[in-house]
N, C-alpha and C positions, 0 to 999 in steps of 0.2 A: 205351472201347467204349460204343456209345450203348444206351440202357436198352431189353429186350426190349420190343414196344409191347402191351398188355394183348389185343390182337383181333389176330392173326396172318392171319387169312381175310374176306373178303368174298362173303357168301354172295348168288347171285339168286335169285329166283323165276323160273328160264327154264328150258326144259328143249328139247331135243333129240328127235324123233322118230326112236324106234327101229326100225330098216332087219333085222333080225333076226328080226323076228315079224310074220305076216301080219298087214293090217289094211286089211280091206277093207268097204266099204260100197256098199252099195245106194241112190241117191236118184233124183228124180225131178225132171227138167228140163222147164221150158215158155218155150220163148221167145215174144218178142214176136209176133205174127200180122203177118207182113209186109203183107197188104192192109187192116189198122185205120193205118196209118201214113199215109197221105197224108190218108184223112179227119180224122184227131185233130190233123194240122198246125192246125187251123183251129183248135183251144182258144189254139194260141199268138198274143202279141201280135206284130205284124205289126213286122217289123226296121225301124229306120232310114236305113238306108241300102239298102233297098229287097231286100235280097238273098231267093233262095228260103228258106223255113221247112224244115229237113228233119232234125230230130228233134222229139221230145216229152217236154218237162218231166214225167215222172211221179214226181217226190219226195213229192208229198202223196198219187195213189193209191197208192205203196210203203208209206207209215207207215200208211196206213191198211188195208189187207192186213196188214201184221206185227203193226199194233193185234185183230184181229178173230178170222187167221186161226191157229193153233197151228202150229210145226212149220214156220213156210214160211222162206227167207233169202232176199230180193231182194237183185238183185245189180247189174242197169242200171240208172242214174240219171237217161237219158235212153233213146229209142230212138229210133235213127238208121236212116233212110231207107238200105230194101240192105245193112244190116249184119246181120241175121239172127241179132242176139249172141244170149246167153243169160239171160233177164230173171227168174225166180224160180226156186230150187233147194227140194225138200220131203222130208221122209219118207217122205210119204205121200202119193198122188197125189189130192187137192184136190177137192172134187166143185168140176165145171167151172159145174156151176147157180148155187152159191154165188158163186162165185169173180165168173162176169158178173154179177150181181144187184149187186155190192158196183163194180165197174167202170161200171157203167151207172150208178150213183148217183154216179161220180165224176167223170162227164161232165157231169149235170144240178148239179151244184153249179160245176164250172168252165166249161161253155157261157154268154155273156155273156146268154143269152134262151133258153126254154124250145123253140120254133123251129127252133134250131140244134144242140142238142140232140138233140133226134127225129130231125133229119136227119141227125147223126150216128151215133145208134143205128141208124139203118136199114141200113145199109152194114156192122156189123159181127155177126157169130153167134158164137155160142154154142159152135158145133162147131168154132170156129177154135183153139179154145183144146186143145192135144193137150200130155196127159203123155207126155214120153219116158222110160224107164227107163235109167238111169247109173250104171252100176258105178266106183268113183271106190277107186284103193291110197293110201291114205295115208303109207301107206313113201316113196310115191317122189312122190306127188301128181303123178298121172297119172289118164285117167280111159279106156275104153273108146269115147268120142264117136266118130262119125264123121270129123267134120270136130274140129279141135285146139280144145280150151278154152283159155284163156290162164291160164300158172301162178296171175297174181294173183286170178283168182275162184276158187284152189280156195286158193287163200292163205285168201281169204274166208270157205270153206266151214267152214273145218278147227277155227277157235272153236267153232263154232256145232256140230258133231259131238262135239268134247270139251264142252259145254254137255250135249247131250244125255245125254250119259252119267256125267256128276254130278250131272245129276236123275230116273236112274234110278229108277223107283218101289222104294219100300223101303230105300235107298240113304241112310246119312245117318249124322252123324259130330258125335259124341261129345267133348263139350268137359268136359276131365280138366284134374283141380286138379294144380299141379306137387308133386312130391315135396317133403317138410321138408326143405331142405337142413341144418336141425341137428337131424336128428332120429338117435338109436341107428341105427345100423346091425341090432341085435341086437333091434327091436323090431318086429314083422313085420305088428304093428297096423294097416291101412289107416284113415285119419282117416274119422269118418261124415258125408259130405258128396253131397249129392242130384245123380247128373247132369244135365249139360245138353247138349240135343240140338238140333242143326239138322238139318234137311232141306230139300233144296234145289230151285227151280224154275224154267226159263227166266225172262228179263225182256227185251226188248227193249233193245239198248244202243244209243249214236251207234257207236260203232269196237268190232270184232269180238264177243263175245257178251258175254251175264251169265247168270250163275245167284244167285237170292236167297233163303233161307232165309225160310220161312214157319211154323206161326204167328212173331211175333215176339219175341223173347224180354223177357223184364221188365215182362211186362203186367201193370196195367192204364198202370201209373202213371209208367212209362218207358222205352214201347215204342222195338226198336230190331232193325231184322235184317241182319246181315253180307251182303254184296255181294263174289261175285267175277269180276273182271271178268279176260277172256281173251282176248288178241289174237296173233297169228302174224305174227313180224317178220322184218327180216332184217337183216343186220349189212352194212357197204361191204366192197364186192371177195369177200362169201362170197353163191352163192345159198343156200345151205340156209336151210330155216325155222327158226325158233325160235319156242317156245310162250311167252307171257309171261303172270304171272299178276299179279294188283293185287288187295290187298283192303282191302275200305273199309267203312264204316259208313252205314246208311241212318237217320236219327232220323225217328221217323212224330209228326204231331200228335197228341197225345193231349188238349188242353183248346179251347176255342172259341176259333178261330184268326179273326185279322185280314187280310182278305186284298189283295192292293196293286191297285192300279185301272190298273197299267198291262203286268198280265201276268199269262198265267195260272201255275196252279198244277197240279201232275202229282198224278193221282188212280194207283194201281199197283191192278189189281182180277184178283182170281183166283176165276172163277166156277168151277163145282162142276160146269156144262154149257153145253157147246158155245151159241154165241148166237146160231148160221146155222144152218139143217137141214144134215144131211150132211156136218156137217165132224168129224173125228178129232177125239177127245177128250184131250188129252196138257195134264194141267192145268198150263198156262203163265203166266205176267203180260201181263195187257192194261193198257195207259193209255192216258188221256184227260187232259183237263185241264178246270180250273174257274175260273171267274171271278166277282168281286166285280160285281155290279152296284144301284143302288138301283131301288125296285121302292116304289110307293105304300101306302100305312100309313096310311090315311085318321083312326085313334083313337091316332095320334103326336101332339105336338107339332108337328114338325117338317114334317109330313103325309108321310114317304116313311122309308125306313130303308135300310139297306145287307144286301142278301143274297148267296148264291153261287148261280151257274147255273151248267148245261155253256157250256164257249167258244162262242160263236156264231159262227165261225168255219166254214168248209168242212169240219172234220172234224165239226162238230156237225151242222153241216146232213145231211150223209151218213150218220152215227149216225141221226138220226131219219125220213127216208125210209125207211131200211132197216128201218124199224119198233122202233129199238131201246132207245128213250126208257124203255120203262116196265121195261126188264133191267138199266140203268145206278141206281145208290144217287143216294138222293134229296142233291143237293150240299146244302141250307141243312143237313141233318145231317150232313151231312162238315164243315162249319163250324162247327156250334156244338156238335157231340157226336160227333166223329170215333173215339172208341170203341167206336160200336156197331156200327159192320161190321168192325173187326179181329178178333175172333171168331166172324163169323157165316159161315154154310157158303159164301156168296156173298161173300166176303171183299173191301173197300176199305180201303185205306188212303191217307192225304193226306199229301202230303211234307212234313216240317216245314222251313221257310225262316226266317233271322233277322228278325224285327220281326213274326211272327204274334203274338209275345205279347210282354208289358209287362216280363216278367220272362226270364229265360234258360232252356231246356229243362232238363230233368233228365239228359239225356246229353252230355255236350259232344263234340264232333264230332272224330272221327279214331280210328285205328285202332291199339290198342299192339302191340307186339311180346309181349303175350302171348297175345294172343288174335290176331293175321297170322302168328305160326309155326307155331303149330299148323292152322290153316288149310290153309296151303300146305302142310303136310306130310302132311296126310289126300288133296289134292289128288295129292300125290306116290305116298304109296302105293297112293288107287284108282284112278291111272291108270299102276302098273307095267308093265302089259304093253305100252305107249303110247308113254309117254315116261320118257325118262333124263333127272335134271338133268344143269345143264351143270356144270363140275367148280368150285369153291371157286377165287378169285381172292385171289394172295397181294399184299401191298403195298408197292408200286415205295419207294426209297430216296432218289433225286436229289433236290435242291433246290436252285432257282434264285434265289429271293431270302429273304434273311435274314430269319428269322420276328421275332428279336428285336428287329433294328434297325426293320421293317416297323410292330411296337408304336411305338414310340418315334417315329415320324414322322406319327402318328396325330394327327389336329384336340385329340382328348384329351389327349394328353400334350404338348403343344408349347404352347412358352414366347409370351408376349402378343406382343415384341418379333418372334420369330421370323413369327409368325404374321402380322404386318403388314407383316414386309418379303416373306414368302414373295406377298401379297395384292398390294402394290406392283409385284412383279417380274412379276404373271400380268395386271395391271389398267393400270397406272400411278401416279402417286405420289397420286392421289386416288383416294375411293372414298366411294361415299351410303351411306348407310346410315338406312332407316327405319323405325319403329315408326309402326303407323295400330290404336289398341289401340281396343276397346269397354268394356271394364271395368278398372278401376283396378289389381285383385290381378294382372291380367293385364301390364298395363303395368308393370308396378313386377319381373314374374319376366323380362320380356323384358330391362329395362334392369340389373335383377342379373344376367344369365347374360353380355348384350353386354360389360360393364365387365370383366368375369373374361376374358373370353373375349381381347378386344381391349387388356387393359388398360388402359382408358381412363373417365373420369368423361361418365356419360350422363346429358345434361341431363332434367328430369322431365317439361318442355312446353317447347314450342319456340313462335314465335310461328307461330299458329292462324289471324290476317287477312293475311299475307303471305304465308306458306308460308315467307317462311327460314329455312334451316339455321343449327343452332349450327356453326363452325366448330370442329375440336381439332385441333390440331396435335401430331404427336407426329416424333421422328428418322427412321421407316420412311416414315409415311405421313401425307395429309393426309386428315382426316373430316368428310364434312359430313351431321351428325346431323339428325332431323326427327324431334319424337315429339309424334303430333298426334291426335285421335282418326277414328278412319276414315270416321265420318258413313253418310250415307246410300247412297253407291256400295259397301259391306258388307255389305246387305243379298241380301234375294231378290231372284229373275231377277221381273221382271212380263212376262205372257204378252202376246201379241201376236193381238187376235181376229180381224186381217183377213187375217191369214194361213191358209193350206188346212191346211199338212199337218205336222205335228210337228218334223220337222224345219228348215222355214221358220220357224217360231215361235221354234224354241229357238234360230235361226242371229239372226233379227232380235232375239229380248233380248238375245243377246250380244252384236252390234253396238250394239246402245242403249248398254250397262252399257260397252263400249269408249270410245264416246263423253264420255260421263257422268264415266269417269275421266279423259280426255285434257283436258275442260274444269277440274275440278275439281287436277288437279295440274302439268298443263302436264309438258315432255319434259324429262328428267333431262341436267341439263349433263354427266356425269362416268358412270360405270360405277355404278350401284346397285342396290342388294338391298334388299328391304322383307320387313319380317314384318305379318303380315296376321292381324287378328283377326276371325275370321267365326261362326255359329253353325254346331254341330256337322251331321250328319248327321240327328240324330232330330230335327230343324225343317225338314226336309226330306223327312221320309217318304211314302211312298204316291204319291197322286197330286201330291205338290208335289216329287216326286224331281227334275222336271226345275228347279224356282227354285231350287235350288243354286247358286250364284254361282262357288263357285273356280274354275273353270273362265273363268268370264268376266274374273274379278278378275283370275287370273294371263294372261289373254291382252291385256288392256287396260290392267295395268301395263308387258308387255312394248311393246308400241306405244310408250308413253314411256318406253322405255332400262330399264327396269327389271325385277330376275330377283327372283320372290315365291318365297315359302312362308306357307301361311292357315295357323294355327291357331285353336283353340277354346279356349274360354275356361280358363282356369287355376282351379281349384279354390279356393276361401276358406281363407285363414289356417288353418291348427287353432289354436283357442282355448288360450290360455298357462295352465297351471296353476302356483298359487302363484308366486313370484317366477320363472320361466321368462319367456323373452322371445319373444313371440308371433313366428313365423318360416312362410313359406311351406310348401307340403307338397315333399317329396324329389321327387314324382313330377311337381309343376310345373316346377319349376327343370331338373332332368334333360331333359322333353319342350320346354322353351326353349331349351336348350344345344344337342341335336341338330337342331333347327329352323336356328340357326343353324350349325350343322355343316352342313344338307342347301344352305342357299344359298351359302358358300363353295365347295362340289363344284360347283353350279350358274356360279358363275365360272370353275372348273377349277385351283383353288388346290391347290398340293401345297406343303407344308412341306419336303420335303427330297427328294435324287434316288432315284428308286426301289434299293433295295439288292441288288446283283445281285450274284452270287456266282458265276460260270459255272466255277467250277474243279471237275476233277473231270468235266465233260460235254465233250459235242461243240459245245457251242453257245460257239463261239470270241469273241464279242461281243456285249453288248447288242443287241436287236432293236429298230427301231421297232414297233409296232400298230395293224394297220389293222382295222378291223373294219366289218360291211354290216352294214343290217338294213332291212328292210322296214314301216314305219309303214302296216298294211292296216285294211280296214275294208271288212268286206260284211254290216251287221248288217240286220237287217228290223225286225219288229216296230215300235215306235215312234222308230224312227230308219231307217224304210224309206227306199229312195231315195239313204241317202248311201253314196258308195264312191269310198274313197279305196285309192290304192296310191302311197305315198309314199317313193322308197328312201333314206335317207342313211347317210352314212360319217361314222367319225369315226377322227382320225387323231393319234397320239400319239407324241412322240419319245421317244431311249430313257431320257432321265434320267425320263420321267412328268412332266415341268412344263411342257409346251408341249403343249395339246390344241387341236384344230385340228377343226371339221369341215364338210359340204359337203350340200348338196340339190341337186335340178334347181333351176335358176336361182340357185342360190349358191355360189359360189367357197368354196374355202376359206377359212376363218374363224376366228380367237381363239372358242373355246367361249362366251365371256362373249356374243359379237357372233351368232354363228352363231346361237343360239338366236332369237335377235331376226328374222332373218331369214327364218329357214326357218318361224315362225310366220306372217309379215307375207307370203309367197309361198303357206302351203300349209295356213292354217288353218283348217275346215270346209269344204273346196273339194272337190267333184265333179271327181275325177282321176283317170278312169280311164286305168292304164298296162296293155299287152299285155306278158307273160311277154319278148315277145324287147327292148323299149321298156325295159325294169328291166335285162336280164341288158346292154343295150348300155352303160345307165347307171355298172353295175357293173365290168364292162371298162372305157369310158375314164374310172374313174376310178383302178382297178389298174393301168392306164398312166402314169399323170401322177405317180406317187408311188413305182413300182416301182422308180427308181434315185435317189431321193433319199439312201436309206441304204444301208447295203452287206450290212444282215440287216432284213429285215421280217417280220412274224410277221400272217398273215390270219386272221382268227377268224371262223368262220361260225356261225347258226345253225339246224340243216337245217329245223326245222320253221317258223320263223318267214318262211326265205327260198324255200325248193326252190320256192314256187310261180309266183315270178320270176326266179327262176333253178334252172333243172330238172337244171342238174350236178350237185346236191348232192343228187338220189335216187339211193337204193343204187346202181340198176340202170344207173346211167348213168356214175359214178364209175370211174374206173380210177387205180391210186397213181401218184403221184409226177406226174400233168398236174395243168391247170387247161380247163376248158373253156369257153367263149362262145358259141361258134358250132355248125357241123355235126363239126369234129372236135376233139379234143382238140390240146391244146401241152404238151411236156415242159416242165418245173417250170424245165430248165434256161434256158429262154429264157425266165428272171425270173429274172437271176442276185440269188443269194440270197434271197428269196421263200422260206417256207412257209407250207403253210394247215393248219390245225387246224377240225375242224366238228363242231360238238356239236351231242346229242341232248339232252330233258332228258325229264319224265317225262309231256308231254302227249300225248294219245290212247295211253296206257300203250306208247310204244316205247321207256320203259326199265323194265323189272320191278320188282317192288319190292325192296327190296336189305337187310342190315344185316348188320351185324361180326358173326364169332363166334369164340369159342374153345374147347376140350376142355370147359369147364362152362358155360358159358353165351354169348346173346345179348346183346346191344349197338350202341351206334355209337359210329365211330371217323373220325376225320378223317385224310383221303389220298387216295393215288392206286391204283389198284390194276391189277395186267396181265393183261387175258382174252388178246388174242391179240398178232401182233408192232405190229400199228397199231389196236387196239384197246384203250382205257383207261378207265376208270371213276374217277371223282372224290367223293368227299363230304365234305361241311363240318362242323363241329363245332355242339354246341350252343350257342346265343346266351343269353345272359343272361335273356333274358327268357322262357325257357324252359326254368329253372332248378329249376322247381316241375313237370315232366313226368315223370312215373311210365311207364319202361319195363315193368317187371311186375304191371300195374294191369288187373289183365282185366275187361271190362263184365260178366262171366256166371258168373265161378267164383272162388272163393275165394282171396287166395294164404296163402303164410308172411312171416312178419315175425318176426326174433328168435324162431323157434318157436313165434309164435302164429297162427293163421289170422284170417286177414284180409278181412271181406264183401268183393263184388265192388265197386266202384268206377265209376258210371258216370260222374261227376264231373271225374275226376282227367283233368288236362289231358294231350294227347297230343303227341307230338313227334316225328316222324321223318327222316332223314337223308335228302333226297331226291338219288338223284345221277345225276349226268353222263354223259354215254356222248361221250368224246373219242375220234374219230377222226383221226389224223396221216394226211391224206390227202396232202399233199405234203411232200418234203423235198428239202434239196441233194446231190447226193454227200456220202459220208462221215457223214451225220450218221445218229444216233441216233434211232430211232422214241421213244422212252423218256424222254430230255431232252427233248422238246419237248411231250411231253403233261405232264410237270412242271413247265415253265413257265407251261402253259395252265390248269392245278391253280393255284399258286402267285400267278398275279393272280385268283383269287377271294378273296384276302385282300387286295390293294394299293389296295382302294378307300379314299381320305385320311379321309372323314367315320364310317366303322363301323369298330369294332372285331374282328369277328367275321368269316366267310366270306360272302361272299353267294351268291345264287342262280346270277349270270354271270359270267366273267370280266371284268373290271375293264371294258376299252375296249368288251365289248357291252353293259356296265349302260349304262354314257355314253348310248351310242346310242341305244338302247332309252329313255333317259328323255327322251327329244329328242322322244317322242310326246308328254308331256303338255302341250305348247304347238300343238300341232294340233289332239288332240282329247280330249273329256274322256272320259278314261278311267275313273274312277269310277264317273260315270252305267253309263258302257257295261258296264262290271264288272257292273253291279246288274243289269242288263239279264237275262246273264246267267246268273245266281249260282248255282253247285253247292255240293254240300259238300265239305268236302277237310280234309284232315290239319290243324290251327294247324302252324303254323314261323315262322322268324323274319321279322319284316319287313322283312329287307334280301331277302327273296325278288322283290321289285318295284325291286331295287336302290335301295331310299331310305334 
């Protein structure tokens, strides 16, 4: 009988609105003024292909209203000509003076000339703008309007109303030390220990609201204020709402911050009074953003220094017509002395970002489970009358493939021999392999990890005027070694000045640096991997973020037959004491091993067939895995202009050793070749696809492949794809089809065909989640059952997160051994981020249950880690199929929020 598991339940942060108790509200609707629409067409730029203009971009006057105004929730993103939708929702009915005063400055900052402008103004008043009063049942989210609201703006509304009322003035919730767990029972002593309080105040969020506790707590010296953030979801095949809660850590600067030169910085300011006449006082968070700019120092050196301004950008511009310059904190003291408006009655604060300073903040980033339980459970109890959570998710049993055998077939544990002939059978009977190292301790850990790894003796330089390879020959396979140093194509990207716009710049260095390598190494006769020795990140920073090379290195190795992995340099010996024999650091050797683990995955190497156990389920036969994923990109900022939407598949049979995958203009493909490809067809390219151009892409390639096998297994994932393919919103989903077109098709007409579509935790549509049992919190790795095609997944912790203190709260004391314990703002944080599997299709007969435990069970099959990762096995594949399009790092940085540490197979690496 298999051993009770220590966490019996899986607890969410989602709750249910309760249908049993009135709850009703009062707000106040203004929609767009139908006759300002045909004149504000004119801000837009004029289409390409000639058609009428007939809505209006208002994304930048919306943030700038929800920047200003207190209490309001925009809700149109555009306003469409004749659609008469509903454009901001408020508390309070707006004075409409304010309100145009802030519109009319958002004209004169987006009219191309001052001219146009006026003319534009002229045509529109003041009196156009009319509050309507809206009684809105939150029981049933329905509202009194005339004419019908559409469910999903009051889906919208309904964060933003539970927001309101957890920042209730007076309102505010008391962070209690937990009980001694070895303390007498008999001892009724309460320990003497000072509380701590939050109170909480709107913030503007991207997806549904926030509320952030103000002052901060741990001031001066390691300011930091809890964030919670609240979104209204829905689950497939259910309309009801569900309330989702997320809570996260805000870290503020607290020492003279560095600030990066190629983006701003978020200032979060809670003034004390209103900054427009006439507007409600409901003390809110306003932001703005700031930027580094250099500014003349005539008694420098240098004659100029670096300071911070407001963004000069259109919402700065708008900011200071409206007269607002001298109510905003002065930024060069938010840079160099950022604590002196966190206590001041007009309160700022400056988001701390990694690289503001030389050293690592005093908080380290993410949220424990001692301080997100209690959270959410003050949430719980002051919103009884409200909401009900949803009931405790107990954990599913099946398993589909053998967790033991699954270790054992691992890059880590698999024999040298094994691993060359597994490399032969996915490659051929050759295979390159190259070391291009810049420093010696480097070279010397790459050729001790390769020799172990391959069993084979790595020459220490290869000849440097030819470029030949050492040959080795061994019974699996043949090797043709190179260990040469990298030279000058290793370096930085150099910019390109005759170019316009950021992106042309960054697209011609990486053409150069492709070049550069194609001459210097010529095209790889045979399948090969290189490991690349490049400078880290922090030779990179600020404004040289974009001469970052790996991105260039790995796309300009791939041109010549070659799949990279860069690393940074290898740490110096430790010095040998006394007769000890002077030996590399652990953490070298280990980061060369997995380097070489990540580019055998990159060939698609598995060492043995995946270990599938289907006895005991419905799933009568190994599946094949086919898996979509959409490689996008609509970023702005300094990568404005480029926008890609790139779909590919990737497709694996059922033993796991034949992975296969496909793009527009590429056939199916060996992994090792495909990558090469779909690089060499879709790399920085300007590809824009239309939503039905992806979903046809995605069909005929669900044709081509749907009777190859006699069970195939579809993996989706909604967030990354619904937007090219819109079957996989709730609202559009029905079990057991698949859809393409205008109507659905039963599942049957893919004999054996299912699809599985996961959620994961971006834009909080999955809550925040963790194990529990009768005495405490935890995490626990499994699968867990909310409803009959609803399943929840989470991973285990990864090694390298070994040193995370789940009872470690930033703000209150704990027990340890019966002794209390300062708070901890240090102590590294770790959470279980998980899954939301929905079984949206299956065959007759089979089991909703079995097949979301398969879909569980390859988040462990990936060959190169040992641990769980983030996506199921055949979507990491996919997903990592972008870093040969486009650089993702940069773009990452671009970016950059805070969020929980977890392990790094979260990026599937």
């Amino acid at each position: 009988m298999p051993a009770k598991p220590k966490y019996e339940d899986l607890k969410l942060a989602a709750f249910q609105l309760r249908t049993d108790v009135p709850w009703e509200r009062r707000l106040y609707l203004l929609r767009f003024p139908e006759p300002w629409k045909k004149p504000l067409t004119t801000l837009a730029k004029a289409r390409r292909n000639g058609e009428e203009i007939r809505s209006i971009p208002i994304t930048l006057l919306n943030d700038v209203i929800a920047a200003l105004v207190p209490d309001v929730i925009t809700v149109a993103t555009r306003a469409t000509i004749g659609e008469n939708a509903p454009w901001i929702y408020s508390d309070v009915e707006v004075n409409t003076e304010s309100l145009f005063a802030i519109i009319a400055t958002w004209i004169r900052a987006t009219a191309t000339d001052p001219a146009k402008a006026e003319a534009i103004l002229s045509r529109l008043h003041q009196s156009d703008l009319v509050w309507t009063p809206l009684d809105v049942d939150f029981t049933t989210l329905t509202s009194d309007s005339a004419d019908e609201i559409q469910s999903d703006e009051l889906y919208r509304l309904l964060p933003h109303v539970i927001a309101a009322e957890l920042s209730a003035p007076g309102l505010q919730h008391v962070h209690l030390m937990p009980k001694n767990p070895d303390a007498d029972p008999a001892d009724a002593e309460p320990a003497d220990v000072e509380q701590v309080i939050s109170q909480f105040h709107r913030t503007p969020a991207e997806q549904g609201a926030c509320v952030m506790n103000w002052p901060p707590h741990r001031m001066p010296h390691r300011p930091l204020s809890y964030m919670i953030n609240i979104t209204a979801q829905s689950r497939a095949f259910n309309s009801q709402p569900l309330v989702h809660i997320s809570v996260g850590t805000r870290r503020w600067a607290h020492k003279e911050a560095k600030l990066s030169f190629n983006q701003g910085h978020s200032v979060y300011m809670l003034p004390s009074l209103p900054w427009l006449p006439g507007l409600n006082q409901s003390r809110s968070f306003l932001v703005a953003s700031i930027e580094s700019w250099k500014k003349d120092a005539p008694n420098t050196e240098q004659g100029f220094e670096y300071s911070a301004r407001w963004s000069g950008g259109k919402i700065g511009k708008i900011l200071r017509e409206l007269g607002l310059s001298e109510k905003l904190p002065d930024p060069e003291v938010l840079k160099g002395e950022p604590t002196a408006y966190l206590g001041a009655p007009n309160a700022a604060a400056l988001v701390f970002r990694n690289g503001m300073y030389s050293f690592d903040h005093p908080v380290a980033p993410g949220t424990s489970l001692a301080d997100k339980v209690p959270l959410v459970e003050w949430v719980t109890n002051t919103l009884a009358d409200r909401l009900v959570p949803v009931e405790n998710l107990r954990k599913g049993s099946q398993v589909f493939l053998d967790s033991k055998k699954l270790k054992e077939s691992k890059f880590a544990a698999s024999e040298a021999a094994q691993l060359r002939k597994a490399i032969a059978d996915t490659v051929g009977e050759t295979l390159g392999v190259d070391i291009f190292y810049d420093t010696n301790h480097t070279k010397n850990c790459a050729r001790a990890t390769l020799a172990k790894l391959l069993g084979i003796e790595v020459p220490e330089d290869t000849d440097r005027v030819t470029g030949k390879p050492e040959t080795i020959i061994t019974d699996e396979l043949t090797i043709l070694t190179t260990v040469r140093p990298v030279g000058a194509w290793g370096g930085g990207l150099a910019g390109d000045d005759t170019t316009i716009t950021n992106k042309d710049r960054f697209q011609a260095a990486v053409n150069s640096r492709i070049d550069k390598i194609g001459e210097e190494l010529g095209n790889a006769e045979v399948p090969t991997i290189s490991l690349v020795e490049i400078k880290g990140k922090k030779s990179y920073a600020g404004k040289q973020r974009t001469s970052d090379p790996k991105f260039a290195i790995k796309v300009g190795l791939s041109r010549t037959g070659r799949l990279s992995q860069c690393v940074t340099e290898a740490p110096e010996p430790v010095p040998a004491e006394g007769n000890q024999e002077t030996t590399a650091s652990d953490s070298s050797l280990e980061k060369m091993r997995f380097s070489w683990f990540d580019l055998l995955r990159q060939l698609g190497v598995r060492a043995t067939d995946l270990p599938v156990q289907p006895e005991g389920t419905t799933v009568r036969e190994a599946p094949a895995y086919l898996a979509f994923w959409l490689v996008r990109q609509n970023q702005r900022s300094r990568w404005e202009g480029i926008t890609r939407q790139v779909p590919v598949a990737v497709l694996i049979d059922p033993t796991g050793r034949h992975v296969q995958a496909c793009a527009p203009n590429v056939r199916w493909t060996p992994l090792h070749r495909a990558q090469h490809e779909i690089s060499r067809h879709h790399m920085l390219t300007d590809q824009k696809r239309t939503p039905e151009e992806i979903t046809r892409f995605f069909e005929q390639v669900l044709r081509s492949v749907a009777r190859q096998y006699p069970s195939l297994l579809l993996l989706t994932s909604a967030q990354n794809l619904r937007w090219g393919w819109p079957h996989l919103n709730n609202p559009d989903m029905a079990i057991d089809t698949i859809k393409f077109g205008q109507q659905p098709q039963d599942i049957t007409r893919y004999p054996g065909l299912r699809h599985v579509r996961l959620r994961a935790t971006e834009r909080h549509e999955v809550p925040d989640t963790w194990a529990a049992n009768s005495k405490e919190e935890g995490h626990s790795a499994g699968y867990w059952i909310a409803e009959d095609r609803i399943f929840f997944s989470t991973g285990e912790k990864p090694r390298t997160a070994s040193n995370a203190v789940k009872s470690a709260s930033k703000v209150v004391p704990r027990w340890r051994k019966g002794e209390l314990v300062n708070p901890s703002t240090k102590s590294m944080v770790w959470n279980a981020r998980a899954l939301e599997f929905t079984v949206a299709a299956i065959q007759p007969g089979d089991v909703p249950e079995d097949w979301a435990a398969v879909a569980h069970d390859l988040r462990w099959a990936t060959p190169h880690y040992d641990y769980s990762i983030a996506l199921p096995w055949p979507l990491a594949v996919a997903k990592q199929l972008a870093q040969y399009i486009m650089p993702l790092d940069l773009l990452d940085d671009v970016d950059e929020i805070e969020a929980d540490i977890s392990s790094p197979a979260d990026d599937g690496n």
